[in-house]
C-alpha positions as CSV (number, residue, x, y, z in Angstrom):
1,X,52.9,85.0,39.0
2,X,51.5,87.9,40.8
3,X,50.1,87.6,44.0
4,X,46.5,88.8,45.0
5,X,45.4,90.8,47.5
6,X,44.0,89.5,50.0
7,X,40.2,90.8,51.1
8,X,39.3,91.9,54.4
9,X,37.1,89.4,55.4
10,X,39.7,86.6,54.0
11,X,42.1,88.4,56.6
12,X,39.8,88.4,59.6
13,X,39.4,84.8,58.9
14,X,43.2,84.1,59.2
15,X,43.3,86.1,61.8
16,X,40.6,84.7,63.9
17,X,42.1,80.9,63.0
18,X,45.4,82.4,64.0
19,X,44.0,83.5,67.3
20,X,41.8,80.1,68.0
21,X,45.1,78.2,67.6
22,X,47.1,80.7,69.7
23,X,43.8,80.2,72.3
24,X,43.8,75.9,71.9
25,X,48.0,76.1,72.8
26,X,47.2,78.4,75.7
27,X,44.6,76.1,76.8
28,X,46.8,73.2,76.4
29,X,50.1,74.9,78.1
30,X,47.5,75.9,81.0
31,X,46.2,72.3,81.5
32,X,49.9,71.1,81.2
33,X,50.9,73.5,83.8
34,X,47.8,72.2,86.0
35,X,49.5,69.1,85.8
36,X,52.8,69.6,86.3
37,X,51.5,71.5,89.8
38,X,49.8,68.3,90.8
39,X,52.3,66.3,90.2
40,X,54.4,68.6,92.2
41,X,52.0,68.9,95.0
42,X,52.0,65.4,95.9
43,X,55.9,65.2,94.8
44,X,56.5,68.0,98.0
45,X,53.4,65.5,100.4
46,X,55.1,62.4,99.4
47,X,58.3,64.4,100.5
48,X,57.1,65.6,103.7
49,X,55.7,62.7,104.8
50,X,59.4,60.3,104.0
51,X,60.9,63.1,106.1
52,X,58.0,62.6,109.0
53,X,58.4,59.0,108.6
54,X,62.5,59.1,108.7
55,X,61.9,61.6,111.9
56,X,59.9,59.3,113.6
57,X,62.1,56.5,112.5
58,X,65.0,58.3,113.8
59,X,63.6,58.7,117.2
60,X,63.7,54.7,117.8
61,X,66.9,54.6,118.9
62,X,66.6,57.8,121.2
63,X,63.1,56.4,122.8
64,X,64.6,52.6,122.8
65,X,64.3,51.8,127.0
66,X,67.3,49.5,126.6
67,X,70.8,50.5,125.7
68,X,71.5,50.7,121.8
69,X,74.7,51.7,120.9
70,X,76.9,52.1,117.4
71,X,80.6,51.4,117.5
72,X,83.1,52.3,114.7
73,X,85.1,48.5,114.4
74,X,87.7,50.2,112.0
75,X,88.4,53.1,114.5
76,X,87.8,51.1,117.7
77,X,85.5,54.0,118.9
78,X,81.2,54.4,120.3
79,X,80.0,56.2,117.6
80,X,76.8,56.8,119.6
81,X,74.8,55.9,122.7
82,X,71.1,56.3,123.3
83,X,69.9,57.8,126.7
84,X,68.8,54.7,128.1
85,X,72.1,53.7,128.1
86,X,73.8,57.4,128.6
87,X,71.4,56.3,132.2
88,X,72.2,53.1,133.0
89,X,75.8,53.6,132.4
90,X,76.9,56.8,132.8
91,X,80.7,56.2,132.5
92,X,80.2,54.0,129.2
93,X,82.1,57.7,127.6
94,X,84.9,57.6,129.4
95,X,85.4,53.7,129.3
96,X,84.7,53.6,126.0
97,X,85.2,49.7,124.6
98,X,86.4,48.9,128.0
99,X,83.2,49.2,129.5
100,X,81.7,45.9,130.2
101,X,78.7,46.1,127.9
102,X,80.9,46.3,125.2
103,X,83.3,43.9,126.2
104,X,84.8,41.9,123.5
105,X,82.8,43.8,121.2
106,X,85.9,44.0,118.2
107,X,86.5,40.5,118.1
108,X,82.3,39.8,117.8
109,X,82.1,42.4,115.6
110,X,84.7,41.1,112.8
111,X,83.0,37.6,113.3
112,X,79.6,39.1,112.2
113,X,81.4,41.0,109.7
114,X,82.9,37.4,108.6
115,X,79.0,35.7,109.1
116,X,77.9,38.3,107.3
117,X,75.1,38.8,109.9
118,X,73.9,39.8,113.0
119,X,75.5,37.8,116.4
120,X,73.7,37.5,119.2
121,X,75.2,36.6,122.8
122,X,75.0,37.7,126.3
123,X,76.4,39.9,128.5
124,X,76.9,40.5,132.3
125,X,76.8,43.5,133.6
126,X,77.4,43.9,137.6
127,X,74.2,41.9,138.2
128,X,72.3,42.6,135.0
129,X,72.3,40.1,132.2
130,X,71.9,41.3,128.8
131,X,71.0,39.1,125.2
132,X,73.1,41.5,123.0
133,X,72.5,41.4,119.1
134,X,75.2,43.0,117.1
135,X,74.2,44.0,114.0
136,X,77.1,44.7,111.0
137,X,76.9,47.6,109.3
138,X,78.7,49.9,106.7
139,X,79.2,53.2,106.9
140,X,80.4,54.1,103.4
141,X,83.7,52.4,104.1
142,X,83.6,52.3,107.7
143,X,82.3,49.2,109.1
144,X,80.3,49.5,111.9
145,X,78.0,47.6,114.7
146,X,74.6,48.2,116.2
147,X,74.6,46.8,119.6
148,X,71.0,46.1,120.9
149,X,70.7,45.2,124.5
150,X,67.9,43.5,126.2
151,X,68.0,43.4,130.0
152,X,67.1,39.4,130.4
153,X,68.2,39.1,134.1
154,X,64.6,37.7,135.0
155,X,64.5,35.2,132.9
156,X,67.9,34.0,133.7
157,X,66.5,34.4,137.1
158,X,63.9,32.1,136.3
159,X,66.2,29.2,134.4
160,X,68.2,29.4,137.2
161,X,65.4,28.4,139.7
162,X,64.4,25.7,137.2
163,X,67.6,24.2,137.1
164,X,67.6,23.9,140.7
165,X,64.4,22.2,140.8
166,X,65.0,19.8,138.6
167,X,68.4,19.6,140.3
168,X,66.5,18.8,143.1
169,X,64.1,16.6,141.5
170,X,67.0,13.9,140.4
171,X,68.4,14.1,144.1
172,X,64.9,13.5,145.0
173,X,64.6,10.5,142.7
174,X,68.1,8.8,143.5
175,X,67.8,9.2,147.5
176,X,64.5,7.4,146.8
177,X,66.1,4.9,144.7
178,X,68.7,4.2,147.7
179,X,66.4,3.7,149.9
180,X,64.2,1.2,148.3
C-alpha cells in the first residue's frame, strides 16, 4: 500500500487543528496556573495571619500584669519569667525554686502531673496572697509547669473582715443569751 500525498490545504488543516489543540492546552495550563497562584495567595495570607495570631498570642505572657512563670520539673529549673514578675520579684533569678512564690512547686507539680491537670492553691508572699494555678505541661520529654499567679490579697482581706463579723455576731448572740 502506498501512501498518498497529502494536499496543501489537507496540511493547513492539520496544521491549524494541531495549533488550536496546542492553543486549548495553553489555555488550560494558563487557567491552571491561575489557580494554583490563588491558591497560593491565600496559602501565604492564611500563613501570615497564624503567624500574627501566634505573635500576638505569644505576647500574653509578656503583657500578663501578674507573675507567670514556666518551671522545668525534670531539671528543677525557671525556664521563664514574665516582667511582671521579673518586677515584683526581682531576685526570683537568683533564688530560683527557693523563692517563695515557687515554694513547694516540685512536689505540686508531680501531683498535677499524677491528676493529670491543672492545681490550684495559694500562696503567701511577704504580705501578698496569691491563688496560683499550675498548669502541666510537656515539653517533648521534658515535663513542665505554667504557674499563673493572681494577686488575691483583697479578697482575703475582705473574708478576713467577714469572719470577724460573724465572729462577732455569735459573741453578740451568746452574751445576749447569758444575759436573758
Amino acid at each position: 500500500m502506498t501512501e498518498q500525498p497529502i494536499d496543501e490545504t489537507t496540511e493547513l488543516k492539520l496544521a491549524r487543528l494541531h495549533v488550536e489543540a496546542l492553543v486549548r492546552d495553553l489555555e488550560d495550563s494558563l487557567a491552571e496556573a491561575r489557580r494554583l497562584k490563588e491558591e497560593a495567595e491565600e496559602a501565604r495570607n492564611a500563613a501570615t495571619k497564624a503567624q500574627k495570631k501566634s505573635e500576638e498570642i505569644a505576647q500574653f505572657p509578656l503583657n500578663s500584669p501578674d507573675p507567670l512563670l514556666k518551671v522545668d520539673c525534670d531539671h528543677a529549673k525557671l525556664l521563664f519569667i514574665n516582667p511582671a514578675a521579673y518586677n515584683k520579684y526581682s531576685d526570683i533569678l537568683r533564688r530560683g525554686l527557693d523563692h517563695p512564690l515557687l515554694a513547694d512547686i516540685l512536689t505540686v507539680a508531680d501531683e498535677a502531673y499524677r491528676l493529670g491537670r491543672s492545681i490550684t492553691r495559694e500562696v503567701q508572699v511577704g504580705v501578698v496572697t496569691y491563688q496560683q494555678v499550675v498548669a502541666p505541661y510537656l515539653l517533648g520529654n521534658e515535663r513542665t509547669v505554667t504557674i499563673y499567679n493572681y494577686d488575691i490579697t483583697k479578697l482575703k482581706d475582705i473574708e478576713d473582715k467577714e469572719l470577724e463579723l460573724m465572729d462577732a455576731g455569735e459573741k453578740a448572740k451568746k452574751a445576749a443569751a447569758a444575759e436573758a
